[in-house]
Structure formats: C-alpha cells, structure tokens
KOLSEKE-411595 format. One line per 10 residues: their letters; for each residue x, y negated, z of N, C-alpha, C, CB. Coordinates in Angstrom, 2 decimals. Each point is the difference from the previous one (the first is absolute). Glycine has a CB too. Layout:
<sites>
A	X,Y,Z,X,Y,Z,X,Y,Z,X,Y,Z; ...
</sites>
This chain:
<sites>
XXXXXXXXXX	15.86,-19.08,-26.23,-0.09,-0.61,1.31,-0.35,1.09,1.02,-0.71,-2.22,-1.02; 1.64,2.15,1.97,-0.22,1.44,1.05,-1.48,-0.46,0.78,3.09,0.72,0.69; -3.80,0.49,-0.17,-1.19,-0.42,0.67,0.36,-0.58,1.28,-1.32,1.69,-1.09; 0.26,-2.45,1.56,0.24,-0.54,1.65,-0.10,0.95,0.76,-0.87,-1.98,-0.12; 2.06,1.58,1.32,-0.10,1.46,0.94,-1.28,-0.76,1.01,3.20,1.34,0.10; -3.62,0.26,0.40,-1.51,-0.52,0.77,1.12,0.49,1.33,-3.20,0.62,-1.70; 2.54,-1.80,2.84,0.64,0.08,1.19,-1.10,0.91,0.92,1.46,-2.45,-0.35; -0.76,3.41,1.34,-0.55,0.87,0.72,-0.85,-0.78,1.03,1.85,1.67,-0.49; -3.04,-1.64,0.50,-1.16,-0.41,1.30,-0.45,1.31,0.60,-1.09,-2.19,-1.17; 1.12,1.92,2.55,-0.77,1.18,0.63,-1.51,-0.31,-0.07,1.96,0.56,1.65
XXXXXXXXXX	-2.67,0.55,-2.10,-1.52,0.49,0.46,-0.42,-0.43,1.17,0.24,1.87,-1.04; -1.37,-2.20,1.04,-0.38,-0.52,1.27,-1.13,0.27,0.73,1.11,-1.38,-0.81; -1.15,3.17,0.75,-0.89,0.42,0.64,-1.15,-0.58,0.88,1.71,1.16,-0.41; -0.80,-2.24,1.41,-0.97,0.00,1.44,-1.01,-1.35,-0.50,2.12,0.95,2.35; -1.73,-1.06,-3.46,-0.98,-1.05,-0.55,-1.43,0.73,-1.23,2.63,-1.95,0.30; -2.48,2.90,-0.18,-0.95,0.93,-0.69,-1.40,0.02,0.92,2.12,1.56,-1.07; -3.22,-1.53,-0.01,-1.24,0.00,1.14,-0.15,1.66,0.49,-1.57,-2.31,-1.31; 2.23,3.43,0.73,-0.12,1.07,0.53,1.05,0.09,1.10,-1.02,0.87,-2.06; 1.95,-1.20,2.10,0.74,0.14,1.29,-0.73,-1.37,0.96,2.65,1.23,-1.29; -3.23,-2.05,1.19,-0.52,-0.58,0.64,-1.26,0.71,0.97,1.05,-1.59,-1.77
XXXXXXXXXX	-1.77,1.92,0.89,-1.12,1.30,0.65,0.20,0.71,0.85,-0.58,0.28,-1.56; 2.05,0.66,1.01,0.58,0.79,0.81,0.43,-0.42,1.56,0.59,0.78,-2.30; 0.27,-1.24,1.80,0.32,-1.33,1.29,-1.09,0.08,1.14,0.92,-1.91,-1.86; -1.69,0.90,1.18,-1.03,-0.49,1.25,-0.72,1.23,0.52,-0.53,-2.38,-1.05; 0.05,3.63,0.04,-0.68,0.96,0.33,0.25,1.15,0.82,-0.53,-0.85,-1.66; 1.98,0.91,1.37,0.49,1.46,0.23,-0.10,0.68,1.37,1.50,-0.62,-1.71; -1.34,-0.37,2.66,-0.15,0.42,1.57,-1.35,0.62,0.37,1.51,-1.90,0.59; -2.46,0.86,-0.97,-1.58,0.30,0.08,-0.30,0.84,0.00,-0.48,-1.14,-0.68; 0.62,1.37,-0.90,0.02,1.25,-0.93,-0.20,1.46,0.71,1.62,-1.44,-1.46; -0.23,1.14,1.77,0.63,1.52,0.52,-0.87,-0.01,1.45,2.98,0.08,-1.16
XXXXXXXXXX	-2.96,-0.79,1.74,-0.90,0.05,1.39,-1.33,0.55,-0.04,1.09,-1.92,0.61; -1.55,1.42,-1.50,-1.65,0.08,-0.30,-0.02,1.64,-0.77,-0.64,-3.22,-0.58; 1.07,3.45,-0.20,0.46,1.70,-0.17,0.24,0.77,1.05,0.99,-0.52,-1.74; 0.25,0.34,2.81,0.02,0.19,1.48,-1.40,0.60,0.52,1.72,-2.03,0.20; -2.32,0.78,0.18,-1.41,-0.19,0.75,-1.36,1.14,-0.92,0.89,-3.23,0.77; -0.51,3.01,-1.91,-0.75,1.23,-0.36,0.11,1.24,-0.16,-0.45,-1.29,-0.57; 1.43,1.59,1.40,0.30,1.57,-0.38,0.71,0.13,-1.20,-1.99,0.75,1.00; 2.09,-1.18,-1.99,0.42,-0.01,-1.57,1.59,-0.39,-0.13,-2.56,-0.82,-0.77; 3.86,1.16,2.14,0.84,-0.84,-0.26,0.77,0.28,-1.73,0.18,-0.18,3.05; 0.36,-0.95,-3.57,0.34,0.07,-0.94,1.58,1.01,-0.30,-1.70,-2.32,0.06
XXXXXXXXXX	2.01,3.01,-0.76,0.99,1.04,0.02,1.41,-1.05,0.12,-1.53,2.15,-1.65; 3.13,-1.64,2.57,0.70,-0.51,0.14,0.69,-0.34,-1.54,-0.19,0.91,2.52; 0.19,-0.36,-3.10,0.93,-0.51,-1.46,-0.86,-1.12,-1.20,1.27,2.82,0.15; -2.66,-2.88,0.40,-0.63,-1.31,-0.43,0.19,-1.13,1.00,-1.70,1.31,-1.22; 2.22,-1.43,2.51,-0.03,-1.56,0.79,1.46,-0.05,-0.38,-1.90,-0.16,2.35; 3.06,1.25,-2.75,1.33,-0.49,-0.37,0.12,-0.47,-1.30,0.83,1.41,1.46; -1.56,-1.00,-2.68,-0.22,-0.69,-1.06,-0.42,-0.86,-0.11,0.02,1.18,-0.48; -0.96,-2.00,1.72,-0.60,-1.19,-0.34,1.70,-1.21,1.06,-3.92,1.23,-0.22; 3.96,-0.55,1.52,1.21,-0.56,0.26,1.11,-0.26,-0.83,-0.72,0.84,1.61; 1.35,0.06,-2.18,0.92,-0.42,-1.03,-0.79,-0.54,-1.06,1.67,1.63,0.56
XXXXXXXXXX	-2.38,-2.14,-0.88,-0.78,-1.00,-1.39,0.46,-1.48,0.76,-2.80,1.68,-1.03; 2.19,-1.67,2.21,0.22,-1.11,0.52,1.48,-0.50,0.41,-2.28,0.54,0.55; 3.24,0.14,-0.65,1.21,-0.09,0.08,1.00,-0.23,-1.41,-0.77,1.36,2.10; 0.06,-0.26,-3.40,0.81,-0.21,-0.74,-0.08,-1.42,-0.94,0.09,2.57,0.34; 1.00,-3.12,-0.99,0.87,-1.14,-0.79,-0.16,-0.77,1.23,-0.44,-0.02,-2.83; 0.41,-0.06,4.04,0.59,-1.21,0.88,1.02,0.10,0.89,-1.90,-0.62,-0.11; 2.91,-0.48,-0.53,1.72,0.22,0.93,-0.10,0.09,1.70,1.31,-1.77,-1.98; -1.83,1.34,2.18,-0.07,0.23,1.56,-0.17,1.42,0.03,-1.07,-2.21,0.82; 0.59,3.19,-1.26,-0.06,1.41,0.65,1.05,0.68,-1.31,-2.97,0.10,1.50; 4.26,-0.23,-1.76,0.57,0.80,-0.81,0.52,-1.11,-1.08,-1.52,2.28,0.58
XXXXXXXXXX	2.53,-2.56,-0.70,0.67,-0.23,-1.53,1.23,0.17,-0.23,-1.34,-1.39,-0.27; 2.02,1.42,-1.04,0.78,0.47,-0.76,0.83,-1.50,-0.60,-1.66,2.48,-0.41; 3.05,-3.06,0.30,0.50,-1.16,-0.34,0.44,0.78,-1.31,0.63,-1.58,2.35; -0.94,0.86,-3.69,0.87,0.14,-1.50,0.28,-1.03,-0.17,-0.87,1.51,-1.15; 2.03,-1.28,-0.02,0.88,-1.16,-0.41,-0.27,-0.01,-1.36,1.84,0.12,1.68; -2.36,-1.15,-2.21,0.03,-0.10,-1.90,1.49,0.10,-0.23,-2.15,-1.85,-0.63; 2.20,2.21,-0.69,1.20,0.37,-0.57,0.20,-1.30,-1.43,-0.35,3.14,0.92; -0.65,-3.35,-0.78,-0.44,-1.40,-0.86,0.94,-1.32,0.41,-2.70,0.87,-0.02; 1.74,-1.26,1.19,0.64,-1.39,0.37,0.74,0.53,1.38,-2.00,-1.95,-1.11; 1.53,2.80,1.98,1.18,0.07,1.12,-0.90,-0.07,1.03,2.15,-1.15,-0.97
XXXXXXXXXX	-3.42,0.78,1.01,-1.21,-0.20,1.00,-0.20,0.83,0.50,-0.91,-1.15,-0.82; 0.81,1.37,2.08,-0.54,1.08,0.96,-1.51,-0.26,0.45,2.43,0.31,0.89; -2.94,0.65,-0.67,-1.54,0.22,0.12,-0.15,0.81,0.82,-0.59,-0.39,-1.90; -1.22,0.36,2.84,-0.59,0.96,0.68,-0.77,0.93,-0.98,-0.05,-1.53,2.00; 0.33,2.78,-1.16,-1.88,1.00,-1.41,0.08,0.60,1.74,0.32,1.48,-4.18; -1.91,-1.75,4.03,-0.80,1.11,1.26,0.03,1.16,-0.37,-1.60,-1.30,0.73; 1.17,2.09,0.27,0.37,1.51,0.25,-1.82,0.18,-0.85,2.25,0.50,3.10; -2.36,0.51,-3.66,-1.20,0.27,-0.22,-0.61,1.59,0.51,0.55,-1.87,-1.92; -2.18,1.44,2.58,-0.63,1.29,0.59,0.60,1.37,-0.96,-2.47,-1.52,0.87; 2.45,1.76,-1.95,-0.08,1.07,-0.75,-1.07,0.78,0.02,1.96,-0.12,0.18
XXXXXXXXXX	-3.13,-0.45,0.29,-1.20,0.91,-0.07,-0.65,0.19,-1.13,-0.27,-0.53,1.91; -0.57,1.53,-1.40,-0.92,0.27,-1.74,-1.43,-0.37,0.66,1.40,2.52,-1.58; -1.95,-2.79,2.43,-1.20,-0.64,-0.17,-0.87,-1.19,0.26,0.44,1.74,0.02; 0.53,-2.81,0.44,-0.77,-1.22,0.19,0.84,-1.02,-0.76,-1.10,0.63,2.34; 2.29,-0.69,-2.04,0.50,-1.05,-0.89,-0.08,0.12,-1.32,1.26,-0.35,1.50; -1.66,-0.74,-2.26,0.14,0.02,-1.35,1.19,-0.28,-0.40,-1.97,-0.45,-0.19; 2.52,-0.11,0.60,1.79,-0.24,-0.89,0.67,1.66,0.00,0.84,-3.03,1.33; -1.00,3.62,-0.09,1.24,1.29,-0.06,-1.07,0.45,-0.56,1.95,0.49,1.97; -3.25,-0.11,-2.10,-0.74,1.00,-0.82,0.10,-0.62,-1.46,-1.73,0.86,1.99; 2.14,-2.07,-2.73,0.09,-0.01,-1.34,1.44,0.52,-0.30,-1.77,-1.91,-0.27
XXXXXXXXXX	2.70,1.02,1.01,1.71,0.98,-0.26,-0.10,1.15,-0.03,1.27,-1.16,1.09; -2.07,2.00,-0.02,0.04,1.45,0.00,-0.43,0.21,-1.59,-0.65,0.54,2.82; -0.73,-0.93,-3.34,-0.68,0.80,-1.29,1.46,-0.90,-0.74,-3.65,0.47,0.08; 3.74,-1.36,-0.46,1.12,0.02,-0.57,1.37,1.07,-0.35,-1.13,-1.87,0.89; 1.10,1.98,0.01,1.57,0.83,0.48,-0.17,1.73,-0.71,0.33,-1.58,3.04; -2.04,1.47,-2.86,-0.36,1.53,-0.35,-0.36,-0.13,-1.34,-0.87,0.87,2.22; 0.26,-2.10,-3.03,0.05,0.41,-1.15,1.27,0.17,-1.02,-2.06,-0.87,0.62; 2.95,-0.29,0.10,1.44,0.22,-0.70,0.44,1.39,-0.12,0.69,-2.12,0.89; -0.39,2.31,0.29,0.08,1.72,0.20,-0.47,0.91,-0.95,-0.30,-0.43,2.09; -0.93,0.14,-2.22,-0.94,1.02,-0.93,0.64,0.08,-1.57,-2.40,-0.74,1.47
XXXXXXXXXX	2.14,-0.58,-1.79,0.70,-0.40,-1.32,1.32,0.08,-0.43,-1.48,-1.20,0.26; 2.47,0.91,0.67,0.95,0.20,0.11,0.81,2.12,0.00,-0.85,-3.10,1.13; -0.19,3.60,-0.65,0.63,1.46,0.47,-0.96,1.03,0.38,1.88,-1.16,0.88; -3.35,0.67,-1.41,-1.00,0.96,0.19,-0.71,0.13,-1.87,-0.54,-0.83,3.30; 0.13,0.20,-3.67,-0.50,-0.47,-1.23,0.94,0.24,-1.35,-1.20,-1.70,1.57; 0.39,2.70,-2.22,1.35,0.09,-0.99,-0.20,-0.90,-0.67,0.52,2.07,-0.22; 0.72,-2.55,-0.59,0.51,-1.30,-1.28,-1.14,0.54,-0.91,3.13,-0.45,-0.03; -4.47,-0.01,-0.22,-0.52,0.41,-1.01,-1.01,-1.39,0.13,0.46,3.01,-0.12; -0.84,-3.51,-1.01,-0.90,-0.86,-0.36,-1.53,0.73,0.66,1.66,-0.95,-2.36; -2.29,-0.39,3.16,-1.18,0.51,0.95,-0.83,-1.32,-0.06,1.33,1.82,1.80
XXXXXXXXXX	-2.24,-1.73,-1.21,-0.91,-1.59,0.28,-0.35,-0.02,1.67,-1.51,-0.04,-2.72; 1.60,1.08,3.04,-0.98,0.49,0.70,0.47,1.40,0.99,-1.58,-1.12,-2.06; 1.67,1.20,3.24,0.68,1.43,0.87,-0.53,-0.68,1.59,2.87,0.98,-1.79; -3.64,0.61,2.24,-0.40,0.41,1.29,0.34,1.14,0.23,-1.56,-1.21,0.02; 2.18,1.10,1.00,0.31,1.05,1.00,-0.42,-0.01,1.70,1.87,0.06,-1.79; -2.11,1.35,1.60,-0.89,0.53,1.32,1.22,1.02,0.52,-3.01,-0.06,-0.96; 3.21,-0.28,2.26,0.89,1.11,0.15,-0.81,0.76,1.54,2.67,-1.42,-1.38; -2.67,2.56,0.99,-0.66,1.10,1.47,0.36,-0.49,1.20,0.27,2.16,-1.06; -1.50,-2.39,2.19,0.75,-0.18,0.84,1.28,0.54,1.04,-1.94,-0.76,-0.74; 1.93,2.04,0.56,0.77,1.13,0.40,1.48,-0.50,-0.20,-1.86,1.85,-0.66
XXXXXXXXXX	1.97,-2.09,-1.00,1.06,-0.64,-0.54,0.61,-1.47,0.60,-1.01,1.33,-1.91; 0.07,-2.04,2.88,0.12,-1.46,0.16,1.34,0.08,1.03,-2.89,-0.91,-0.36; 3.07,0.35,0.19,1.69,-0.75,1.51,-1.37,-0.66,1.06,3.19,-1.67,-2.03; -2.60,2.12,3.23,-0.71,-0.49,0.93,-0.21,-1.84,0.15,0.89,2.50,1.00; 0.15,-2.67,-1.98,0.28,-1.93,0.36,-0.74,-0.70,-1.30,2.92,0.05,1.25; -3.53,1.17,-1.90,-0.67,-0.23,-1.28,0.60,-0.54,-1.03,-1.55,-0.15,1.15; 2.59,0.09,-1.31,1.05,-0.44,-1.11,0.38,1.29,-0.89,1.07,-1.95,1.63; -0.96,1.52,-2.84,0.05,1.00,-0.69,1.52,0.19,-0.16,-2.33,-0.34,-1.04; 3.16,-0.64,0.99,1.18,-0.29,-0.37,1.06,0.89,1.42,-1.00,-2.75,-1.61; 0.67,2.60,3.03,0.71,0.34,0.62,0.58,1.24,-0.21,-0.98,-1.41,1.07
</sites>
C-alpha cells in the first residue's frame, strides 16, 4: 500500500510567540537603544526586519505546481538569515550537516565527529559549504 501523500501547508510564522514579541517590540526597542547612546548596529535591525518578513506571502512568494495531482500552490520567500529565525537557522544546520556527511566526512564507521574550523579559514557568511 503506497504511503499517503502529505499535502503542503505553509508555516505560520506570524502566529509564533517570538515573532509576536518581535512585532510588538521592535520599534521601541530600537528607539530606546537610540536614546541611549547604544544605537544598535545596522545589520542587527535588518535581521530582525527580515525575520519579520520571512514565510509571509504578502512580502515575496514563489507559485509551484505538484506534479502529483496538478495543484498549484504559494511557498513564501524566506529571510535566509542566520540569526533570529529559527526555521532558516535549522535548514541552514541542516544543509551543513548534509554537506559534511555527504563530502567532508570520510565513509568510515564513527559515533561521534566535531569540527572546529580557524577562524581565518571561516567564509565571511559563515557557511562552510559556500
């Protein structure tokens, strides 16, 4: 008996209590940093902006077609950041352990592997794979 196909649902970020936080907070936030002298660095208020933007169709999406039944679908555009969202920061470690295993890691029976790589050595986008 073939398995049931699972039908595509979008994520629903803006219903998360951390993008909720964000949300309500973020203006304040940044103001009150402002007011103290302490403003917060420009590539942390665009990481928190795109959090609040990414998986929702209104700012960015993409139409696919199943090849299954013929159904067409939305997928949101996603931030691609590495430090506030949790969805693109688990795809990302995803993406990098495949990688690893896939084309870093030799074929040898293991339980167990850490790697430290210099920072010197690092890609500025911190990906090891690029």
């Amino acid at each position: 008996m073939p398995a049931p196909r699972r039908r595509y649902e979008r994520r629903r970020p803006e219903k998360t209590p951390l993008h909720k936080i964000v949300s309500d907070n973020l203006v304040t936030w940044l103001e009150w940093r402002d007011q103290g002298e302490r403003p917060v660095p420009g590539y942390v208020e665009e990481e928190f902006r795109a959090y609040l933007e990414c998986g929702i169709p209104c700012f960015g999406f993409g139409r696919a077609l199943c090849t299954g039944c013929g159904q067409g679908f939305v997928i949101a555009f996603s931030c691609k950041g590495r430090g506030i969202c949790p969805s693109c920061n688990g795809r990302h470690m995803a993406q990098t352990a495949a990688h690893l295993v896939d084309r870093v890691i030799p074929p040898v029976p293991v339980r167990q592997w850490v790697i430290s790589v210099p920072k010197r050595l690092r890609s500025p986008s911190g990906c090891a794979a690029a």
